[in-house]
C-alpha positions in Angstrom: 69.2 102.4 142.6 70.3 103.1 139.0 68.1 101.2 136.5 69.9 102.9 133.0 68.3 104.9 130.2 66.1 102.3 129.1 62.8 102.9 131.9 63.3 106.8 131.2 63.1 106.3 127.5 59.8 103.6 127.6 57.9 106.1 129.9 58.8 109.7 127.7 58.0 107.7 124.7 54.9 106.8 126.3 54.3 110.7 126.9 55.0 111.2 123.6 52.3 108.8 122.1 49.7 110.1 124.5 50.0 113.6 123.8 49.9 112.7 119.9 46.5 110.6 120.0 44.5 114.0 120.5 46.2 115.9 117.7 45.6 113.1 115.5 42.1 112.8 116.3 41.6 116.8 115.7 43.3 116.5 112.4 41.3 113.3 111.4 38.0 115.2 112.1 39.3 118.2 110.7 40.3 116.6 107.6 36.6 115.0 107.3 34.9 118.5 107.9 37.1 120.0 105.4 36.2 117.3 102.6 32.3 117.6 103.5 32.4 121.6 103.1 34.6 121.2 100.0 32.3 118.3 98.3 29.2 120.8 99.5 30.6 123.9 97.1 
């Protein structure tokens, strides 16, 4: 049973958000650390 492109492009666009939320996270925290050691200097 052929459902068309739409299923396939929901779920890999779901992929693609999961696998951003982590490097956002790393960069957000990053970003912080960064702006501590530069206010501490």
């Amino acid at each position: 049973m052929q459902m068309g492109n739409k299923p396939a492009k929901g779920f890999n666009n779901g992929i693609l958000y999961l696998m951003t939320i982590p490097y956002l996270a790393i960069g957000v925290v990053g970003f912080k650390w960064w702006q501590n050691e530069k206010r501490k200097s």
